[in-house]
RODO-2510 file (C-alpha; in nm, 4 decimals, decimal comma):
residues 340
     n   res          X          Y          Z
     1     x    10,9606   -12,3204    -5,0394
     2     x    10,6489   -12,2265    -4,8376
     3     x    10,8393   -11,9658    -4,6515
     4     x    11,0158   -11,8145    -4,9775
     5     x    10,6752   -11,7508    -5,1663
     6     x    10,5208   -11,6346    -4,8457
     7     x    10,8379   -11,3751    -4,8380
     8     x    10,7428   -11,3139    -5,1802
     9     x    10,3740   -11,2518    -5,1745
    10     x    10,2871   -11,5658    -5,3744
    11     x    10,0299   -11,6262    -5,0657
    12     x     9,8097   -11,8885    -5,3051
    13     x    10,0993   -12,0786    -5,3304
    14     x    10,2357   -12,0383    -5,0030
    15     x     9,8409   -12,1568    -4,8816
    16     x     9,9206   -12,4745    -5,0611
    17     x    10,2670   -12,5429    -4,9557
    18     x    10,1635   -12,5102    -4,5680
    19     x     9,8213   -12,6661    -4,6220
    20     x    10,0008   -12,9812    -4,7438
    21     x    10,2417   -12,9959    -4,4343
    22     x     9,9996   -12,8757    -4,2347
    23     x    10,1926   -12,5496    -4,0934
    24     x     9,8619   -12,4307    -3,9286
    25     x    10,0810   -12,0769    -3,8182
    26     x    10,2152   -12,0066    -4,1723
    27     x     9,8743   -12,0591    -4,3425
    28     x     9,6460   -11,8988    -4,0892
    29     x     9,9211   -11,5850    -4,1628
    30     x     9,8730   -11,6654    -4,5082
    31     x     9,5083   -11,6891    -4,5151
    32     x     9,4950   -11,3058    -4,3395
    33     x     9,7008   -11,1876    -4,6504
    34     x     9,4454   -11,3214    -4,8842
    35     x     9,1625   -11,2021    -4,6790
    36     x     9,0285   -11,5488    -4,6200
    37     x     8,9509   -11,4592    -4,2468
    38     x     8,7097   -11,7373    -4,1268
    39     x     8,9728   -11,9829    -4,2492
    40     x     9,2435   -11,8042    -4,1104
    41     x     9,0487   -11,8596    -3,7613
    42     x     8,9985   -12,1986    -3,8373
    43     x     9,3627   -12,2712    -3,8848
    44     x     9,4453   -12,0124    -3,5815
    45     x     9,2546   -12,2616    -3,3848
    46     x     9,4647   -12,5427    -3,5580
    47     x     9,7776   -12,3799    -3,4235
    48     x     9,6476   -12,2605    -3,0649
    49     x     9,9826   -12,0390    -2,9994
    50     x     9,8665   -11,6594    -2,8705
    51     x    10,0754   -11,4990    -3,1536
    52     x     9,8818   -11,6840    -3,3946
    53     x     9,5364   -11,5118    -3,2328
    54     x     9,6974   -11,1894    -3,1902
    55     x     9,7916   -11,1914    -3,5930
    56     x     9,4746   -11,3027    -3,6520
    57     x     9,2874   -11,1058    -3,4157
    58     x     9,4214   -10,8119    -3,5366
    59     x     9,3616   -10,8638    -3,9033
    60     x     8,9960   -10,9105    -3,8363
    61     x     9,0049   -10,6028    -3,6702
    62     x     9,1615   -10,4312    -3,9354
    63     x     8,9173   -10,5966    -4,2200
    64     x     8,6271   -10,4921    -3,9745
    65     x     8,5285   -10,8600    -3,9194
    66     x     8,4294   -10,7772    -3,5349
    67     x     8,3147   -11,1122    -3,4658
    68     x     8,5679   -11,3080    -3,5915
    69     x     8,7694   -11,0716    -3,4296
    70     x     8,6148   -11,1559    -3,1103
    71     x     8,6589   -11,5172    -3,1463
    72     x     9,0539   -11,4535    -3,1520
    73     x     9,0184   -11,2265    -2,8790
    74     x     8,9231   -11,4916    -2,6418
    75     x     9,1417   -11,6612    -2,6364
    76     x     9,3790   -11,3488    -2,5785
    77     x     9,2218   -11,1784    -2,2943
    78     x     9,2666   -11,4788    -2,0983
    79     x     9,6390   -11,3905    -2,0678
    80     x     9,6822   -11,1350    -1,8421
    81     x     9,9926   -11,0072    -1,9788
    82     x     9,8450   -10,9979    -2,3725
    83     x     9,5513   -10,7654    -2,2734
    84     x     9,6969   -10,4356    -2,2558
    85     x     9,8317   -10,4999    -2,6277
    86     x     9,4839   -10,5868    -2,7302
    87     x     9,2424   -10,3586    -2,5872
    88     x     9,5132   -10,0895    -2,7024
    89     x     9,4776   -10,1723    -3,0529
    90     x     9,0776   -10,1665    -3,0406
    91     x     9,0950    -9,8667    -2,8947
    92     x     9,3693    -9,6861    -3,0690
    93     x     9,1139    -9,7168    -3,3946
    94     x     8,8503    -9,6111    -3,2332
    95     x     8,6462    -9,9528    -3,1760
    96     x     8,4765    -9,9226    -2,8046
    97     x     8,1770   -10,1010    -2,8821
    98     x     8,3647   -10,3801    -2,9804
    99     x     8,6310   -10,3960    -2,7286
   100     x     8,3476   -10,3835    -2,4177
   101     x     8,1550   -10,6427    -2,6115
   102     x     8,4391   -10,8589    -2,6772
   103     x     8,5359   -10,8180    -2,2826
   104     x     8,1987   -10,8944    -2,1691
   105     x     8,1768   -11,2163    -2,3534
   106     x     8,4869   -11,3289    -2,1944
   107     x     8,3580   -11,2573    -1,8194
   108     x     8,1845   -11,6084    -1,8023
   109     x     8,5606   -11,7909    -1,9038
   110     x     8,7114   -11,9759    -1,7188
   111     x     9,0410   -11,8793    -1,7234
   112     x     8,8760   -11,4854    -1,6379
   113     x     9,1420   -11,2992    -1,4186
   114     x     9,0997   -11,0174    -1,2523
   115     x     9,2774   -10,8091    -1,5215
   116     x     8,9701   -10,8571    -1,7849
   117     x     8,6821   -10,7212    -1,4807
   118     x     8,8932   -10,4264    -1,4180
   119     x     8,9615   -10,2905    -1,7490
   120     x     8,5723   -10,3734    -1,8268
   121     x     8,5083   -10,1160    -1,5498
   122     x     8,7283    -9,8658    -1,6837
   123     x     8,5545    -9,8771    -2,0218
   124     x     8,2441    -9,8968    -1,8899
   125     x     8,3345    -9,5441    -1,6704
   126     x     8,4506    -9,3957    -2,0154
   127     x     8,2160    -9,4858    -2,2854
   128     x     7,8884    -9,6726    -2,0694
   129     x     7,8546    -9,4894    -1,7389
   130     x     7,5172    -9,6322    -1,6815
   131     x     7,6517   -10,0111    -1,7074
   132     x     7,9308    -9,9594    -1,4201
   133     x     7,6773    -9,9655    -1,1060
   134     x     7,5631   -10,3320    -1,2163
   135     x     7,9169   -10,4484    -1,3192
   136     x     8,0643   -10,3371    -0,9829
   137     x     7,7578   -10,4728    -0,7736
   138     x     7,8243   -10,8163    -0,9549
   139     x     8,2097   -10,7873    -0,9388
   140     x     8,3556   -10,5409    -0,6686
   141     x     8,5479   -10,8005    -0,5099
   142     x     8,7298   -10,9166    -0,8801
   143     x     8,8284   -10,6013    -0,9982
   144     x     9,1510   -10,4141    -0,9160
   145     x     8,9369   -10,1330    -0,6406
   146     x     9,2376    -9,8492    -0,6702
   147     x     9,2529    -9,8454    -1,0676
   148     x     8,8763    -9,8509    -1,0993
   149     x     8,8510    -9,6058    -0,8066
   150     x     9,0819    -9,3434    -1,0266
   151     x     8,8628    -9,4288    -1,3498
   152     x     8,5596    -9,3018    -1,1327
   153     x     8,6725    -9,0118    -1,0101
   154     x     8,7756    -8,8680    -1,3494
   155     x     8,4549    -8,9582    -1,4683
   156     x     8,3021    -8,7890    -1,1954
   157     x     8,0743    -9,1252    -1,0441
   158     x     8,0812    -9,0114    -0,7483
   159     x     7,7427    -9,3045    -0,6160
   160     x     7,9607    -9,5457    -0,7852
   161     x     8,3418    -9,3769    -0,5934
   162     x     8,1339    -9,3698    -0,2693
   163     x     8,0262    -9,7549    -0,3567
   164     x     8,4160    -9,8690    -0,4620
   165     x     8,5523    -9,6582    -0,1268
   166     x     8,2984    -9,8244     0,1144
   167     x     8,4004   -10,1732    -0,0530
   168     x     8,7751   -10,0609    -0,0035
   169     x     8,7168    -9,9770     0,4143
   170     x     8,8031    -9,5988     0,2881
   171     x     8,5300    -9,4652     0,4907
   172     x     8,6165    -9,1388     0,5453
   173     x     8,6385    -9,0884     0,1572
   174     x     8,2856    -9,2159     0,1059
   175     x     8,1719    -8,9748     0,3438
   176     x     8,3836    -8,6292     0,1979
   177     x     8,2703    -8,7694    -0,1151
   178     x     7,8958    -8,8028    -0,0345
   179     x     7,8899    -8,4529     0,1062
   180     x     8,0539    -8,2803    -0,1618
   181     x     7,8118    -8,4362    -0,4335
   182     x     7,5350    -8,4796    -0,2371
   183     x     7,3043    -8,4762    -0,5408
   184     x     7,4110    -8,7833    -0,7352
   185     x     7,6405    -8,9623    -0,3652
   186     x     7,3806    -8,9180    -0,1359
   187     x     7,1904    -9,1852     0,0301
   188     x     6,9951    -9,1528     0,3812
   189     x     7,0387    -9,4977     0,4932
   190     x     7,4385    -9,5624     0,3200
   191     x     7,5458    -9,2285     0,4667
   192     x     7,3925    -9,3257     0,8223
   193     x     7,5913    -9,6738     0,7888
   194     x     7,9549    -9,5680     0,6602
   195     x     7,9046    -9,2550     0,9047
   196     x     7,9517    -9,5175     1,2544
   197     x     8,2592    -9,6224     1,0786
   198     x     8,4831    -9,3265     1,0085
   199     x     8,8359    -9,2898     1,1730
   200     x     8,8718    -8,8897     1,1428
   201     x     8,5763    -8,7474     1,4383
   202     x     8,6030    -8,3852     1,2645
   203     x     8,3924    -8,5510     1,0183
   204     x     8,1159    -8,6904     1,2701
   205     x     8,0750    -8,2415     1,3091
   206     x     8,1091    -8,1921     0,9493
   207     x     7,8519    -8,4072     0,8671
   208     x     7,6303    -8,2758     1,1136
   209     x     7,7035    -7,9427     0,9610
   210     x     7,5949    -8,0884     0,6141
   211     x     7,2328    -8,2058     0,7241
   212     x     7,1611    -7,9201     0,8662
   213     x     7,2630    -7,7420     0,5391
   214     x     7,1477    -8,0518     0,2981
   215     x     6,8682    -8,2108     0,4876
   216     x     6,7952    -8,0422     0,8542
   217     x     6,4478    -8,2511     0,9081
   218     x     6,6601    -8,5775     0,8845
   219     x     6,8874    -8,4292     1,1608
   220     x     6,7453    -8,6588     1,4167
   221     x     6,8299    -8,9209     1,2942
   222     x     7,1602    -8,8807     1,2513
   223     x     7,1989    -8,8262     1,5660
   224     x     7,0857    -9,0932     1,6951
   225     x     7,3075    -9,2741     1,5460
   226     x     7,6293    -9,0837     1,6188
   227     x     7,5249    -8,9893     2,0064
   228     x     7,7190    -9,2633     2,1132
   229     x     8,0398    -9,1083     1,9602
   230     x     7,9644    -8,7511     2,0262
   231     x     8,1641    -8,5384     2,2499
   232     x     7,8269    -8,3728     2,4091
   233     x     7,9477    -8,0527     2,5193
   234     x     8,0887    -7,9817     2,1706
   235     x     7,7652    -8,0763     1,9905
   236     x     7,5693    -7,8702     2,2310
   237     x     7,8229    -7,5888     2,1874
   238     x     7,7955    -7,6569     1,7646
   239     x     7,4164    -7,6433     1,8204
   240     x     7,4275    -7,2973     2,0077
   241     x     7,6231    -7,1743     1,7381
   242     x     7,3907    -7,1878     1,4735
   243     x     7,0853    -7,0922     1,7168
   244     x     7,2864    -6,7668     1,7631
   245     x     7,3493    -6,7138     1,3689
   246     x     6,9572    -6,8016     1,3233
   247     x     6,8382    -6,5665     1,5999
   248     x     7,0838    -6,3074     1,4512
   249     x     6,9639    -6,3389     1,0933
   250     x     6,5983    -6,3425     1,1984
   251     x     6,6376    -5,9840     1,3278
   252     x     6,3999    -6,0846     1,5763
   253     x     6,4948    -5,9253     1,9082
   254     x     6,2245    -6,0802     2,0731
   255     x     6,3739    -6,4305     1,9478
   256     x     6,7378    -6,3276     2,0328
   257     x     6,6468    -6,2418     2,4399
   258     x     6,4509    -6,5898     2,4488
   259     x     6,7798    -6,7681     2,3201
   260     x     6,9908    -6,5399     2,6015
   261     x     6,7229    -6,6990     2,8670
   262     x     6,7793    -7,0410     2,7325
   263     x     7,1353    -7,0351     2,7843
   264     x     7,1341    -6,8978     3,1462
   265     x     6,8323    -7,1894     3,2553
   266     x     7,0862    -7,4111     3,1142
   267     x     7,3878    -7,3007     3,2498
   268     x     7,5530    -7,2100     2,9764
   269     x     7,7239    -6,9083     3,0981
   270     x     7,9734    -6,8728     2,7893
   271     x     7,7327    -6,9194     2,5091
   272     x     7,4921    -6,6379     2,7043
   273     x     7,8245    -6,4024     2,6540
   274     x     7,8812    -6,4950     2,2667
   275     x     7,5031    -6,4387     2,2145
   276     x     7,5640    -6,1151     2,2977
   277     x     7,8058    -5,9579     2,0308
   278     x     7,6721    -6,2178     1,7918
   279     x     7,3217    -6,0741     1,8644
   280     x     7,4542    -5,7150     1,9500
   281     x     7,1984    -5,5025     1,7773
   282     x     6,8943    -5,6978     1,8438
   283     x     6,9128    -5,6723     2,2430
   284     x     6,8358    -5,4360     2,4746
   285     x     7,0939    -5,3575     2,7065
   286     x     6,8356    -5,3152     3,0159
   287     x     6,7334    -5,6908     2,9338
   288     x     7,0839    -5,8129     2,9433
   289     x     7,1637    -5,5893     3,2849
   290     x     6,8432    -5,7501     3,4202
   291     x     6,9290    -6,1070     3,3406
   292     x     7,3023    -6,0975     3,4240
   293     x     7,2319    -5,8989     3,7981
   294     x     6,9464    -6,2026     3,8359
   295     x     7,1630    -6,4987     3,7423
   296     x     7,4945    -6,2536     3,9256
   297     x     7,7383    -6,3348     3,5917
   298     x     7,8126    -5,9998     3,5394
   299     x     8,1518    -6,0545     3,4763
   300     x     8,0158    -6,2440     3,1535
   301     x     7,8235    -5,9401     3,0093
   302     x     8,0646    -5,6767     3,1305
   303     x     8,2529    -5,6921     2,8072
   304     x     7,9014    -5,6540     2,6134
   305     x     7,8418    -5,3294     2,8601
   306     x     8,1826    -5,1736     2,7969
   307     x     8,0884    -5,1677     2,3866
   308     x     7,7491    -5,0415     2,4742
   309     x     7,9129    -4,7934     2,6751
   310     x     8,1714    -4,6772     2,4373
   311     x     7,8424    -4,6647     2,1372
   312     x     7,6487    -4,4481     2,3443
   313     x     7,9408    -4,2434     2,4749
   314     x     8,0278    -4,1462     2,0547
   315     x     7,6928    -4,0677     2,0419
   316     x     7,7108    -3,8103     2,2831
   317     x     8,0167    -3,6713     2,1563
   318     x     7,8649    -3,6260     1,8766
   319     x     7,5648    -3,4309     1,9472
   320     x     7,7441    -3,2312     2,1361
   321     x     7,9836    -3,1360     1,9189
   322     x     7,6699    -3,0704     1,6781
   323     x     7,5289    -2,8411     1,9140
   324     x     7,8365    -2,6699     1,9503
   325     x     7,8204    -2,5958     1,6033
   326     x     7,5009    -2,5105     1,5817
   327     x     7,5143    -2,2178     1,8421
   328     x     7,8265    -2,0904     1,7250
   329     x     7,6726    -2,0415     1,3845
   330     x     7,3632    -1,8548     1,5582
   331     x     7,6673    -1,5947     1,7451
   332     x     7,7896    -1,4881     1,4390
   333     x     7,6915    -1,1457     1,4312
   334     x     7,4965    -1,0408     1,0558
   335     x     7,6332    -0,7747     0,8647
   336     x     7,5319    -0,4461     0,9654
   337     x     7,2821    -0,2827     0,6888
   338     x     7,3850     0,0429     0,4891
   339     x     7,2075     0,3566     0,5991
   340     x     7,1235     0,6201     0,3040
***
């Protein structure tokens, strides 16, 4: 009979009928209908089955009774395979604020899976950026790393990527990620740590790149702690490289033969002969004769002396075809004047 005026909608009759046999289901169902919603918890928590909570849960929702709401919810969340169903429906009305609250209160359960720290992070990278630092310090190691490490990146944390890849052993990430945000990514001392630990070595050269670009007094540093994994010929080689764009850039020429000395005291024959096209119109070519005859690697600045050569040579063709022109214009003989 219960049932039939339920079917009905004779719920205050229906509320008696299940009262008196104590169907704690039925009436908390009934008790939603009627907008009774702290009894219908009461009798939700009479029943204890999860569709009971979700009914209720969700008709609190609906009636805007957020903390009864919540009260349901916990004992939802707990099942992992419930809480996509409910954090859906807060959020498919628009109710954030009281889905992360709801979630945070049910962190300290017991029965807290992995499920509710991970979807907590995910809100929090959606709606309360500043509150996903603190949650992931607390919880990194009970939260589902390649979900939240998606939710990041499309929120564009990138301290709090580089954080969740260092956790995850994805150093190289942290690093690419550090240097291409190195504004909010960036830290001396996390940088100098993940750096030691990276499996791609292009990256130990790209990085060195970066300081130099990002933070060139720090330089030192970093190599001190990457000499050990250096190939040393390359980094000397990557260092002459940029001391020939500098010298170049400086327009300097003074600066530009005191870099070509360097390189021959040091024995650095094929960095003396880049120098010299990369430094082309700041030299002297009676400096560079002087210092290749002296140090006998004229085979290294022949190239250099052939261009030189060639320059000066189109220079000469030119002037003289100029003066060609010039005294063939002074031949031409002026018209003769009319006598009268």
């Amino acid at each position: 009979v219960g049932d039939r005026c339920y079917e009905e909608g004779m719920y205050e009759a229906a509320k008696l009928l299940y009262n008196n046999v104590s169907n704690f289901a039925r009436l908390a169902s009934t008790l939603v209908h009627l907008g009774e919603y702290q009894a219908a918890v009461d009798s939700g928590r009479k029943a204890n089955s999860t569709r009971t909570w979700k009914e209720v849960c969700f008709a609190c929702v609906d009636g805007k009774e957020f903390r009864l709401a919540q009260l349901c919810g916990l004992h939802i969340v707990i099942h992992a395979d419930e809480l996509e169903e409910l954090i859906s429906y807060y959020q498919d009305r628009g109710y954030f604020e009281e889905l992360i609250g709801l979630l945070e209160a049910a962190l300290g359960l017991e029965r807290a899976h992995m499920g509710m720290f991970t979807e907590l992070a995910i809100l929090y990278s959606k709606f309360k950026p500043q509150k996903m630092r603190e949650h992931l310090e607390l919880f990194w190691s009970r939260v589902n790393i390649p979900k939240v490490l998606r939710a990041a990146e499309q929120a564009h944390l990138w301290a709090e990527l580089v954080f969740l890849y260092d956790k995850y052993e994805e150093y190289d990430n942290a690093i690419i990620t550090m240097m291409n945000h190195p504004t909010d990514a960036w830290k001396e001392g996390q940088f100098k740590d993940i750096i030691a630990k990276v499996a791609n070595v292009e990256l130990y050269y790209k990085a060195l790149q970066f300081y130099l670009d990002y933070k060139p007094l720090l330089i030192n540093d970093l190599l001190l702690v990457l000499s050990p994994r250096l190939d040393h010929t390359r980094t000397v080689n990557f260092f002459s490289k940029d001391a020939m764009q500098y010298a170049a850039e400086s327009k300097d020429a003074e600066l530009a033969e005191k870099l070509l000395q360097w390189f021959l005291e040091e024995g650095k024959q094929e960095c003396f002969a880049a120098c010299l096209f990369t430094c082309y119109d700041l030299l002297h070519p009676d400096v560079v004769l002087e210092l290749a005859w002296r140090h006998n690697i004229m085979d290294f600045a022949m190239p250099y002396f052939i261009q030189v050569m060639r320059e000066y040579l189109t220079k000469v063709d030119k002037l003289d075809a100029s003066e060609s022109l010039r005294k063939e214009e002074e031949q031409v003989t002026e018209p003769t004047p009319i006598v009268f």
